[in-house]
C-alpha positions in Angstrom: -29.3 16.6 62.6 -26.1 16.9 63.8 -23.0 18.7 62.3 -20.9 15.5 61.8 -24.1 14.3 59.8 -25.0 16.9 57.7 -20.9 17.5 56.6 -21.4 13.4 55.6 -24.4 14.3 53.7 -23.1 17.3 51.9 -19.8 15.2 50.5 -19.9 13.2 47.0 -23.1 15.3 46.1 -21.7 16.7 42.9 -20.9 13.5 41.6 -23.7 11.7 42.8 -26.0 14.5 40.7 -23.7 13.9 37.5 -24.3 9.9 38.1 -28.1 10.7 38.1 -28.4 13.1 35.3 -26.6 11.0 33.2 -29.2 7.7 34.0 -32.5 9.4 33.7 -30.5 10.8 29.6 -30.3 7.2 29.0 -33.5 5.4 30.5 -35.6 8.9 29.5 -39.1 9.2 31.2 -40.4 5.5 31.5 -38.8 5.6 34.5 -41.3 8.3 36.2 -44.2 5.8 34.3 -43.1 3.0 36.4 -42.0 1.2 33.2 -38.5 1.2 33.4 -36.9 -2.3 32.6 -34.0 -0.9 34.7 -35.7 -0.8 38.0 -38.5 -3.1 37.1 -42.3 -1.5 36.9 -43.3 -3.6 39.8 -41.0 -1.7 41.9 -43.4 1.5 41.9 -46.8 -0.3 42.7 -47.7 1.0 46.7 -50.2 -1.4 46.5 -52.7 -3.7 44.4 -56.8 -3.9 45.3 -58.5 -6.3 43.5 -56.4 -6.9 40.9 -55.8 -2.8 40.1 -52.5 -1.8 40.8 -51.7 1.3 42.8 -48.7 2.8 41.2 -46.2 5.4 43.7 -46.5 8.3 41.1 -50.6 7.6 40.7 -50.8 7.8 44.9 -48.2 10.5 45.7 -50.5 13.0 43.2 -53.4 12.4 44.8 -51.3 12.9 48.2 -50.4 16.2 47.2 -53.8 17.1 46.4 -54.9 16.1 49.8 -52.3 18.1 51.4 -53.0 21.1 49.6 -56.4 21.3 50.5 -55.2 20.7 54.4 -53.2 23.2 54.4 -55.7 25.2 52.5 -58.0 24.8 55.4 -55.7 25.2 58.4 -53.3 27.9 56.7 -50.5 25.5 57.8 -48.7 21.8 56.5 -49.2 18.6 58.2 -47.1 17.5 61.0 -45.5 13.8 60.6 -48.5 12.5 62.7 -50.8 14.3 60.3 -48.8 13.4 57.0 -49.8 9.7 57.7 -53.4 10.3 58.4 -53.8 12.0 54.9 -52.1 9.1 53.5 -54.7 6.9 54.9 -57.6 8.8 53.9 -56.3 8.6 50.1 -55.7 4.9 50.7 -59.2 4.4 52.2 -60.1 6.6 48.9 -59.0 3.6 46.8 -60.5 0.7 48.4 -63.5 2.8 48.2 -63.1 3.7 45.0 -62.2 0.0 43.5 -63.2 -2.7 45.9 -66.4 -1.5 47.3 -67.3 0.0 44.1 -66.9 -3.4 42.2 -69.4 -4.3 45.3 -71.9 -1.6 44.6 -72.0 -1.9 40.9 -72.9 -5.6 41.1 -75.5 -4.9 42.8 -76.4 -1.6 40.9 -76.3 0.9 43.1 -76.1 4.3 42.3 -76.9 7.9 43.1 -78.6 9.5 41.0 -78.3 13.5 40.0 -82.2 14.5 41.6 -80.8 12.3 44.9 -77.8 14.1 44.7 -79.7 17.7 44.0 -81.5 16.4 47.3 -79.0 15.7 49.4 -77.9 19.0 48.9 -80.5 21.3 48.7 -83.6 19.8 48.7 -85.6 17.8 51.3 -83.0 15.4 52.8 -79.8 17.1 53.4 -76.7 15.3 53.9 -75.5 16.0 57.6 -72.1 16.8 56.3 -73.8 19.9 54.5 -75.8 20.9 56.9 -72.8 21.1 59.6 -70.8 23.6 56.3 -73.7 25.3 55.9 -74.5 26.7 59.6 -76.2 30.0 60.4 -73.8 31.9 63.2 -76.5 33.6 64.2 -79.1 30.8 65.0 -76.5 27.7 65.1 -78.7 26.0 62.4 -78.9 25.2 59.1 -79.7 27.5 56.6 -80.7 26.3 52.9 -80.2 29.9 52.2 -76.3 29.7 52.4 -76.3 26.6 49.8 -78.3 28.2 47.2 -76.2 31.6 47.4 -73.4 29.5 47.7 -74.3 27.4 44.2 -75.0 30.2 42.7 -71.5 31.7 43.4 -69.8 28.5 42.5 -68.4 29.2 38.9 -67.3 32.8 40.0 -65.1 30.9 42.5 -61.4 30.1 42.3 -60.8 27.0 40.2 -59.7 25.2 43.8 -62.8 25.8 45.1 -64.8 24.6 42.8 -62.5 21.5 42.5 -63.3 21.2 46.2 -66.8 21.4 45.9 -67.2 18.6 43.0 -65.0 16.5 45.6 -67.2 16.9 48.5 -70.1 16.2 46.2 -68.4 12.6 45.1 -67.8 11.6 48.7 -70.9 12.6 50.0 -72.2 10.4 47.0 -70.6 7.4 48.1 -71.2 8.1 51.8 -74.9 7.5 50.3 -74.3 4.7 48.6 -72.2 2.8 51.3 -75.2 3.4 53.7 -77.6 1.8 50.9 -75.3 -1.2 50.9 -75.0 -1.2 54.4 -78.6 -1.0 55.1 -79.1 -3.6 52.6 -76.9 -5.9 54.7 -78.9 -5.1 57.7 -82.3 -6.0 56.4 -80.8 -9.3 55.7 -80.2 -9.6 59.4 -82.4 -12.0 61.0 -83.0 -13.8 64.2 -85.1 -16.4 64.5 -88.2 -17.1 67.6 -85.8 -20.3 68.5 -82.7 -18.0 69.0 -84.8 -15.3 70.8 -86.0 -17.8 73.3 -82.2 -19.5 73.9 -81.0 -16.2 74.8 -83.6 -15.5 77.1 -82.6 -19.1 78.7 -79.3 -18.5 78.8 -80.0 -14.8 80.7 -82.9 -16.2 83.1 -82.6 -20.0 83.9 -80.1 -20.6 86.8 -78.3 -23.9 88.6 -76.4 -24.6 91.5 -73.4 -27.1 91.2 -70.4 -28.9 92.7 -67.6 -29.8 90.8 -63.5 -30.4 90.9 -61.7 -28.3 88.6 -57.5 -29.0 88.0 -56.0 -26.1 86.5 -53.3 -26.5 83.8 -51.4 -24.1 85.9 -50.7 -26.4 88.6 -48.8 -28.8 86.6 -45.7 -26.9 86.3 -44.0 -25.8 82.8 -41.0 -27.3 83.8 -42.3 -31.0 83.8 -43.7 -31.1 80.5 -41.0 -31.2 77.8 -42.4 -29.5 74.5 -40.6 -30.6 71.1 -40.4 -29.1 67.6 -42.0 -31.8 65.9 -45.0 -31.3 68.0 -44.7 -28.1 67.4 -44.6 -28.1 63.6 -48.0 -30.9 63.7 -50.0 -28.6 66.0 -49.4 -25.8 63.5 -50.0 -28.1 60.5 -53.6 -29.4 62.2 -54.6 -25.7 63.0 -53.4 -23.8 60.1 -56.6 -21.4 59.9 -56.0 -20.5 63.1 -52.9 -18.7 62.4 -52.4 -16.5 59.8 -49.0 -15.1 58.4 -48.3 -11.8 58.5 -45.7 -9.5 57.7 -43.4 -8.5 60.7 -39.9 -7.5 61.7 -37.9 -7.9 65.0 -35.0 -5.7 66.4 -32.8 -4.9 69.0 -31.4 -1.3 69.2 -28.7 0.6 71.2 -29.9 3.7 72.4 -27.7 6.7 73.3 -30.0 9.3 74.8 -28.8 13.4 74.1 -29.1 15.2 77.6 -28.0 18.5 78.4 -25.2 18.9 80.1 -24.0 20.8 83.3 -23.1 23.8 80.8 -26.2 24.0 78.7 -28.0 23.8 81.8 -26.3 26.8 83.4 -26.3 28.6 80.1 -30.3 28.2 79.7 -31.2 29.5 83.6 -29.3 32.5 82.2 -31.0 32.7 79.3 -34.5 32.5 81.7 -33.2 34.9 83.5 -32.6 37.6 81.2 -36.4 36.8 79.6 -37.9 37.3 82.9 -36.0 41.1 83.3 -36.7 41.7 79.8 -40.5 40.3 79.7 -40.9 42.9 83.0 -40.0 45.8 81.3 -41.8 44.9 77.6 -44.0 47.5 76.6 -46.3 45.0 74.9 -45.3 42.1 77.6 -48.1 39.3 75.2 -46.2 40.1 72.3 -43.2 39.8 73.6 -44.1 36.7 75.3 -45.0 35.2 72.5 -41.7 36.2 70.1 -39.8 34.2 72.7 -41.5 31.2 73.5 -40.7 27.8 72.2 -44.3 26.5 72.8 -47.1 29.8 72.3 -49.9 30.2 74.6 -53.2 32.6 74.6 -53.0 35.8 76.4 -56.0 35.2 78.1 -56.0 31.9 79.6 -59.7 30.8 81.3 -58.9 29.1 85.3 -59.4 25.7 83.3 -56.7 25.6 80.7 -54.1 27.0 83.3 -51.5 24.7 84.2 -52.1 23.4 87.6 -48.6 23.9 88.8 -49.4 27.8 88.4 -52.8 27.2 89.9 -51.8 26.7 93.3 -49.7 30.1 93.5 -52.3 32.2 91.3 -54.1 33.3 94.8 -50.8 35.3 95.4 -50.0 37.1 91.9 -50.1 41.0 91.5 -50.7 42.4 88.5 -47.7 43.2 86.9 -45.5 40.7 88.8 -43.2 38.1 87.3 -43.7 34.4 88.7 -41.8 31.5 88.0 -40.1 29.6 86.0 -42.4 26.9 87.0 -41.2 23.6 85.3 -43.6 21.0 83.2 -41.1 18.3 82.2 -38.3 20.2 80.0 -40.4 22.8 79.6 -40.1 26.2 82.0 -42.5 29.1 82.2 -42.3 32.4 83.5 -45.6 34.9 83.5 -46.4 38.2 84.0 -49.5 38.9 85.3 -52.2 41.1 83.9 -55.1 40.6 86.1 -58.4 39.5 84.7 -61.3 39.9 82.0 -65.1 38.6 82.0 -65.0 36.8 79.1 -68.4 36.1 76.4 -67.9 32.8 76.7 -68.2 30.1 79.9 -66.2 27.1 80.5 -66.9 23.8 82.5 -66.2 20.4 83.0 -68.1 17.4 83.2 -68.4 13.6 82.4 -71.6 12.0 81.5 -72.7 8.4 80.5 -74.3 8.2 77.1 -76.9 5.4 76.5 -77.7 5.0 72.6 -80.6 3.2 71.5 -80.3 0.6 69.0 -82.4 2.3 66.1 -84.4 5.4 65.7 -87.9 3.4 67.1 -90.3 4.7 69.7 -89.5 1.5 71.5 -86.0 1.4 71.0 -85.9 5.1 72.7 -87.5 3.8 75.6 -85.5 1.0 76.3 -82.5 3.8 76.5 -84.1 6.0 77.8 -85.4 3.9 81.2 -82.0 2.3 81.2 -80.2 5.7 81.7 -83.0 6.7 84.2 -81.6 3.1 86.0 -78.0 4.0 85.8 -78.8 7.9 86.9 -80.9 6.2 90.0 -77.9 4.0 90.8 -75.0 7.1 91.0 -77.9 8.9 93.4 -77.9 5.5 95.3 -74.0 5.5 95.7 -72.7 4.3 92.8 -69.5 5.2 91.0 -70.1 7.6 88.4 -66.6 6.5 87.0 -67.4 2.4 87.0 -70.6 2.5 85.6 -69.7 5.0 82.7 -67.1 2.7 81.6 -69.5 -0.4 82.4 -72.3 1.3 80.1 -71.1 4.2 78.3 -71.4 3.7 74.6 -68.8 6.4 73.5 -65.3 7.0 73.4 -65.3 8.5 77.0 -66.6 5.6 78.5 -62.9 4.1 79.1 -62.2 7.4 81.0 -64.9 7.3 83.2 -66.9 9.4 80.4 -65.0 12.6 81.4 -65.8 15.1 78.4 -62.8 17.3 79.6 -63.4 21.4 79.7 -65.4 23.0 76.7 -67.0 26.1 75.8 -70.7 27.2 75.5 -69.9 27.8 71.5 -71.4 25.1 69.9 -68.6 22.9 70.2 -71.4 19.9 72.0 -74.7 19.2 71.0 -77.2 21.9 71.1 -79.9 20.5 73.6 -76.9 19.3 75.7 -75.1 22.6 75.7 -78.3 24.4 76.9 -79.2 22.1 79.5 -75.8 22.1 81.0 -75.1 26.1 80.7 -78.4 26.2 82.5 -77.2 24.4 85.4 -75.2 25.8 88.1 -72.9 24.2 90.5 -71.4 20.8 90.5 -72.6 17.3 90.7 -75.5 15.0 89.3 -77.7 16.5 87.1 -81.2 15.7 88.2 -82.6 14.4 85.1 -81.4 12.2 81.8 -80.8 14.6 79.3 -82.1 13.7 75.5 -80.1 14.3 72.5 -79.8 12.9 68.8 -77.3 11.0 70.2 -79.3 9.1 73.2 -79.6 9.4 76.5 -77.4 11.0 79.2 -76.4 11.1 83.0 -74.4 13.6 83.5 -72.4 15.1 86.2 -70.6 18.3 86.3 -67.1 17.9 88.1 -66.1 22.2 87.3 -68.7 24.9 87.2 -69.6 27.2 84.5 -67.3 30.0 84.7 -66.8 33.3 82.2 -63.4 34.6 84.4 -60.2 34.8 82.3 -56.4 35.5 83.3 -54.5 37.6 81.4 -51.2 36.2 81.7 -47.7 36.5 79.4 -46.4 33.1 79.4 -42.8 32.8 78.3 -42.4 29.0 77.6 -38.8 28.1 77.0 -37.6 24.0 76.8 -34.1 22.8 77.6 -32.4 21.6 75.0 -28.7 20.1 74.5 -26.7 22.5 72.6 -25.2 21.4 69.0 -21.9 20.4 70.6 -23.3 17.9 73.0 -25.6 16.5 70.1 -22.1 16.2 68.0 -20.3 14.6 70.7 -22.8 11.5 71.7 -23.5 11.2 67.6 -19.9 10.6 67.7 -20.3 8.2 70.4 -23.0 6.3 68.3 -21.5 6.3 64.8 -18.4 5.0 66.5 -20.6 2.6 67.8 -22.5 1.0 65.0 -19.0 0.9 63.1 -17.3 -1.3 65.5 -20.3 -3.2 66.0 -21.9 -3.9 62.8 -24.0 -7.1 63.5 -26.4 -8.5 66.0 -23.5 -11.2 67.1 -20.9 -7.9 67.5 -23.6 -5.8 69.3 -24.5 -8.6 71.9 -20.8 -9.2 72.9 -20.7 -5.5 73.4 -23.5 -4.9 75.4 -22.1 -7.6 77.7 -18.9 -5.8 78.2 -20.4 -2.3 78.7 -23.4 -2.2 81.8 -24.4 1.6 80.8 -25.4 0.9 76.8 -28.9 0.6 76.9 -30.4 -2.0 74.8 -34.2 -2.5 73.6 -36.6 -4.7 72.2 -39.4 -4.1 69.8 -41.4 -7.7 68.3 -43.2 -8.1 65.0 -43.5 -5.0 63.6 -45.9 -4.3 61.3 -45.6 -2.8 57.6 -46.5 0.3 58.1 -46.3 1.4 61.9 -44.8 4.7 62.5 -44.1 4.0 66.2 -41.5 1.3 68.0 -41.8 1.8 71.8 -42.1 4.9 73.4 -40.1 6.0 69.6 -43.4 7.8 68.3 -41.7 9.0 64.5 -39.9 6.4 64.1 -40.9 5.2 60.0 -37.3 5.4 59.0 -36.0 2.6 61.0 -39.1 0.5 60.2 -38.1 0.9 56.6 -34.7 -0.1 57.1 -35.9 -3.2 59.0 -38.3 -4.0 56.0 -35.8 -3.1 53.4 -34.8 -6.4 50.8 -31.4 -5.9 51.5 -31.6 -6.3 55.0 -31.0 -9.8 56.2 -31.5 -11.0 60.2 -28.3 -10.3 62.3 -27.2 -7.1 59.9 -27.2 -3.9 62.4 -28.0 -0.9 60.7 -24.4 0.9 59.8 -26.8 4.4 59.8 -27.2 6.3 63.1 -30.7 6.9 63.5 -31.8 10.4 65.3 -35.0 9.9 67.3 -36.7 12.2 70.1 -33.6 13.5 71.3 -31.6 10.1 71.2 -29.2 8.5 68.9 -30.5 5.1 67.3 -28.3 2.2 66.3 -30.7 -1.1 65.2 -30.3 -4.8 64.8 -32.7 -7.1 62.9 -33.1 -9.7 64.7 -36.5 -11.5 63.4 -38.7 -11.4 60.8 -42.2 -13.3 59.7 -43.6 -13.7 55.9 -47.5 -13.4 55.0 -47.1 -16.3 52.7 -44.8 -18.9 54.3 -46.1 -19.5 58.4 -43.7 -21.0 60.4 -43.3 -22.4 64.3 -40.9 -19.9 65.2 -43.4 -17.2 64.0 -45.9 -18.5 66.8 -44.0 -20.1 69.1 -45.0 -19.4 72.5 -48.6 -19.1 71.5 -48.2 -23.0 69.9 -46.1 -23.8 72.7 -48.6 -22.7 75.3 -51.2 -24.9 73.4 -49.0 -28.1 72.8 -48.3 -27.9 76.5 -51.8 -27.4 77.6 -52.4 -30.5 75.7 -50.0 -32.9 77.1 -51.2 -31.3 80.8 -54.3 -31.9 79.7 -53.8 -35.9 78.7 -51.7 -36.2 82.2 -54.6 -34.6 84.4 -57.4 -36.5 82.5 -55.3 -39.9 83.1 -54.8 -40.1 86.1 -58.8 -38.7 87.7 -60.4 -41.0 84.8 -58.5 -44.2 87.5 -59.7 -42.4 90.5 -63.0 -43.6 92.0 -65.1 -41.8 95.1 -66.8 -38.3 95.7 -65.5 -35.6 94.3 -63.7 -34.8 97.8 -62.5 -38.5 97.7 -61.0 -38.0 94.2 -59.1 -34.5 95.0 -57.8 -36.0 97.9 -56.4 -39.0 96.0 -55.2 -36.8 93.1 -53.5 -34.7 95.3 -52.3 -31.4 95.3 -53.8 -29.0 92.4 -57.4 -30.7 92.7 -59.7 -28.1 94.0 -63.9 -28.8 95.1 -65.6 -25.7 94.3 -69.5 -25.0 94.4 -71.4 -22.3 92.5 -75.3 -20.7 93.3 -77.3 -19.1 91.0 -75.1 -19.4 87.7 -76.5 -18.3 84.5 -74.9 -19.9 80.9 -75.0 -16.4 79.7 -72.8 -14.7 82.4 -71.6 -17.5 84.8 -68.2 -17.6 86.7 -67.2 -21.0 88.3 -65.0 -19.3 90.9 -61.5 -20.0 90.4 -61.9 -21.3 86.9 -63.5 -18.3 86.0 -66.3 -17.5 82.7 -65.4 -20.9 81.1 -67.7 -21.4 78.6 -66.9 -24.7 77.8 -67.6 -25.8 81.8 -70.9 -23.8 81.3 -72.2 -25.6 78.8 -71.3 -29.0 79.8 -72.8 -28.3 83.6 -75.9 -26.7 82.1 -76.6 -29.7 80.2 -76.4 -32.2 83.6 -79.5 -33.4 84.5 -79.9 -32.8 88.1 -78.1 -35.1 90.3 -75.6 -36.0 88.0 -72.3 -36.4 87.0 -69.9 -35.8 84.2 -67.2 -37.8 83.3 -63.4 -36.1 82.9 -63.9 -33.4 80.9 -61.4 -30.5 79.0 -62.6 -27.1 80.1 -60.6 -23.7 78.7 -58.3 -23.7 81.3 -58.1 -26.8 82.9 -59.7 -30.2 83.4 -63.2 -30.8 85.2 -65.9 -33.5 86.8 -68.9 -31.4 87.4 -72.6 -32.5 89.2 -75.4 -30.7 88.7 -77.2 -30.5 92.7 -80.2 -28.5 91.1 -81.3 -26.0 88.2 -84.1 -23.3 87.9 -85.9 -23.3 84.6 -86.8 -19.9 83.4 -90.9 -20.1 82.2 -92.3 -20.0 79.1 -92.7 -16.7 77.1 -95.2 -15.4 74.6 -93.3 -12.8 73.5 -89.4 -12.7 73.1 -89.4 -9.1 71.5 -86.8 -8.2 73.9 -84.6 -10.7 73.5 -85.2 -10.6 70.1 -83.8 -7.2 69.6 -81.1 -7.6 72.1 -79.7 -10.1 69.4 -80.6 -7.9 66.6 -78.8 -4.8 67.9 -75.5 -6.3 68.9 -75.5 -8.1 65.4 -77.0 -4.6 63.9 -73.4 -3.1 65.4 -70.9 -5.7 64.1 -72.6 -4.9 60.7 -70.1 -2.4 59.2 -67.4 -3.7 60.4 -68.0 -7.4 59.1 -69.1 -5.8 56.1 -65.7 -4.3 55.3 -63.3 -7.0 56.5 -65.4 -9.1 54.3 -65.0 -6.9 51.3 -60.9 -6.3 52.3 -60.7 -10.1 52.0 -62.2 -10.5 48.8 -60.6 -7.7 47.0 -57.3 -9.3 48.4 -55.6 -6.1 49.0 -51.9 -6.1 48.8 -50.2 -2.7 50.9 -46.9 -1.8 50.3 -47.0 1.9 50.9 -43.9 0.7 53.4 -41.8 0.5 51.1 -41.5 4.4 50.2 -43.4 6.6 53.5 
């Protein structure tokens, strides 16, 4: 923070500490119960799930606890990113804890202590303790480890063994959620009748003429939109939009850059690094004392930046390279040479295909439609389009590129093997088979075991504290003279260079506005009860090297919906409507063909013709996948026409010239399970949306993170 800042912080503290002591003598405790009349006990409820409050002190414990055991296990605390996920996790703890548990125990579902017993040691083994329990040597599980382990357990530290009863509890009501969830999914049916539709709607096909008038070419202009209609479009469709809790700013921002003089002083400061790390006696060491971002010694050709890549053919050991610059960020290196390392690192992307259940037949449904895909990359296809047509992971949006990894366990162990095992790049041959599915695969950087041993010195540019004090200044001068969103909009008028922004509907609890990735402090003043639309924030906010001053400019309430909270969605509607009326009026007076009647409507009225279409996966050309149009067309008889009909996106008269009738099947298995799997997959999540809605869960943890 800056100097001016902390010297405003540091002034009234004694008295404010006197002022403080003295109220917690006269309240006493309550107030740390959340039962203090002075501040009001509703005041420290972060939330309420079905009908349970949630009090601050209750969830900031068991926050505590969490963050212990984090940086138990990674021997460091949470970053601000990190922070928030733990908060989460204890969060998701409650709703499991009281609204799916009020779920379960209606329907009386338990684990008992033999399933639990089993789950850890006995026949089925939870796959959370087989991945703890893994044998180095072999890379499998070893019931070995969990007996010696048990055994140990009351010998252990009191943490540990507090850690152990907890990973028995969730691993408990992992067990139960899957029972419900399974439960859910036996109750999944789909009828012969619904099985034979969709195969209709996949496999019958007809040709058709029609004249489609898009909304869009009435223009906006010409159709007048007014409140009321506004407010009785809203009133009719009410369902359709829910209220949520949101804020709107504006903001001033006044960026921190280093100046001519910082600049000059940190290329001297490079400088002297670079004479100094030549000379070190222990140049990884000393490399790594001095560096604002760390870096391994030994550094495989992979992980190497690639702006050093294209000058590593001309290093000698012992030479000093750079700086070479990555954003703020500039490096200098001393070479070392290089080191066969244990370990090999490659590259590669692949396209998983998962089968819908653990059947023979569900296998081989997967498994001949990733033989298909891998036949169609041989044939010319793009590996990247169809992995993000078909992939069924999180890779699939990146063209399934798995980025580099390691031969140490870190994938699968059939896929490891098979892809260690291949040398090269390319398209694997063959689908590989994993728990997971099916895979094409292709390797895009071949297996390699060479490391570089290079002393990075990574040093990032920063402003110095008297250019951070001088454009504070400039901001705290700022949100004084300008302390509303009327003051701050006159300014910005008179002065080009301040740069303003706009973030809409925030929610409750987001930690990011913009590209402002911390930024939960200004969302808290934006939420805040005292804040009121047009107030600017008085506080300076400091933000990824940038000064903040905020304006609330809009907000929307969960409980009361209004027009303005929806109005260019409603607007867009309304107008569609009145387009809609216009269009249909004046082609319902219009007699002829359908060339006749676009000529007499005029310009706007298009004559389009489609081959083939399916009702499953039909596009009428300019109009597009309207499903609306697709229905009505596909229930033409042939030869005829419609009358004026609304489609999504515009207004229609459609003849059916001739259709295709898909035969008769005796057995829609396929079809069948095609409905059953994508319904099978929505499962969980309908499951807990349906279970958030009932246990009408209130969140406020806003209001204090």
């Amino acid at each position: 923070m800056a100097l001016i800042t902390k010297i405003r912080e540091k002034s009234g503290v004694a008295a404010a500490a006197i002022a403080i002591s003295l109220v917690l003598f006269l309240i006493g405790s309550d107030i740390f119960q959340g039962k203090s009349s002075l501040f009001g006990g509703s005041s420290q409820e972060v939330g309420n799930i079905a009908g349970e409050s949630i009090l601050i002190q209750d969830f900031q414990k068991k926050v505590e606890e969490a963050t212990a055991n984090y940086t138990a296990q990674t021997g460091k605390g949470p970053s601000e990113q990190e922070a928030t996920m733990i908060r989460d996790q204890v969060w998701n703890q409650y709703v499991l804890d009281i609204a799916y548990k009020k779920e379960f125990d209606a329907l009386g579902l338990r684990v008992s202590e033999e399933e639990l017993i089993d789950m850890v040691q006995g026949n089925y083994i939870h796959p959370s303790v087989r991945q703890q329990f893994t044998n180095p040597q072999t890379g499998q599980f070893d019931k070995s480890f969990v007996i010696q382990f048990l055994k140990n357990l009351k010998t252990m530290p009191a943490q540990q063994q507090q850690g152990w009863a907890s990973f028995e509890k969730s691993i408990a009501q992992d067990r139960i959620r899957a029972k419900y969830e399974n439960l859910m999914r036996m109750s999944n049916y789909v009828t012969q009748a619904d099985a034979a539709k969709e195969y209709q709607a996949q496999t019958s096909k007809f040709n058709a003429r029609f004249l489609y008038v898009p909304f869009f070419s009435v223009s906006d202009s010409t159709v007048k939109v007014t409140d009321s209609q506004l407010e009785d479009y809203l009133a009719k469709h009410k369902d359709q939009y829910k209220g949520t809790n949101t804020r709107s700013i504006q903001y001033a921002t006044f960026p921190v850059i280093p100046t001519k003089q910082d600049t000059a002083e940190f290329y001297s400061q490079i400088k002297k690094l670079a004479k100094d790390l030549a000379v070190a006696p222990n140049d990884s060491a000393f490399a790594m004392l001095n560096s604002d971002v760390r870096t391994p010694y030994l550094l495989p050709y992979a992980e190497i930046p690639e702006v050093v890549k294209t000058q590593l053919g001309t290093f000698q050991v012992g030479g000093i390279y750079g700086p070479f610059k990555e954003g703020l960020t500039y490096s200098i290196y001393k070479y070392g040479g290089v080191k066969k390392d244990s370990l090999f690192t490659m590259r590669a992307s692949h396209i998983l295909i998962a089968p819908a259940n653990k059947s023979d037949s569900a296998k081989a449904q997967a498994r001949q439609r990733a033989e298909a895909i891998l036949t169609q990359v041989k044939g010319g296809g793009s590996f990247e389009t169809l992995a993000q047509m078909n992939g069924m992971d999180g890779t699939a949006q990146n063209g399934g590129d798995l980025g580099y990894f390691k031969n140490n366990g870190s994938m699968v162990k059939s896929f490891e093997k098979e892809l260690f095992g291949y040398n090269g790049v390319g398209l694997m041959p063959s689908v590989i088979e994993t728990d997971f599915g099916f895979h094409v695969v292709k390797v895009t950087d071949a297996k390699t075991n060479t490391s570089y041993k290079l002393a990075a010195i990574n040093k990032t540019i920063a402003p110095s504290q008297a250019t951070l004090d001088k454009i504070f200044t400039q901001a705290d001068a700022f949100a004084n003279a300008n302390g509303t969103q009327a003051a701050f909009e006159v300014a910005i008028k008179k002065d080009k260079n301040i740069i303003m922004m706009r973030a809409e509907r925030l929610l409750e609890n987001s930690s990011a506005i913009n590209n402002l990735s911390n930024a939960r402090e200004i969302v808290r003043w934006a939420f805040d009860d005292n804040t009121s639309i047009g107030d600017g924030s008085k506080k300076v906010f400091e933000q990824d090297n940038q000064y903040i001053v905020a304006y609330l400019t809009g907000k929307t309430e969960k409980e009361n919906v209004k027009v303005n909270d929806f109005r260019e969605e409603l607007t867009a509607m309304v107008r569609n409507q009145m387009k809609c009326e216009q269009i249909s009026t004046k082609l319902a007076g219009i007699k002829g063909t359908l060339e006749q009647i676009a000529q007499k409507y005029g310009a706007g009225a298009l004559v389009e013709s489609v081959q083939d279409i399916t009702l499953s996966a039909g596009m009428l050309n300019t109009a597009g996948p309207d499903a609306i149009a697709l229905g009505r067309i596909a229930g033409l008889k042939n030869g005829k026409r419609s009358s004026v009909f609304v489609g999504e996106n515009g207004v229609f008269i459609a003849e059916k010239t001739n259709s295709m009738e898909a035969p008769a099947l005796a057995d829609y298995s396929v079809y069948k399970n095609q409905i059953q799997s994508m319904n099978l997959q929505r499962t969980s999540f309908y499951i807990n949306e349906a279970i958030k809605e009932n246990a009408k869960i209130e969140d406020k943890r806003y209001k204090f993170y």
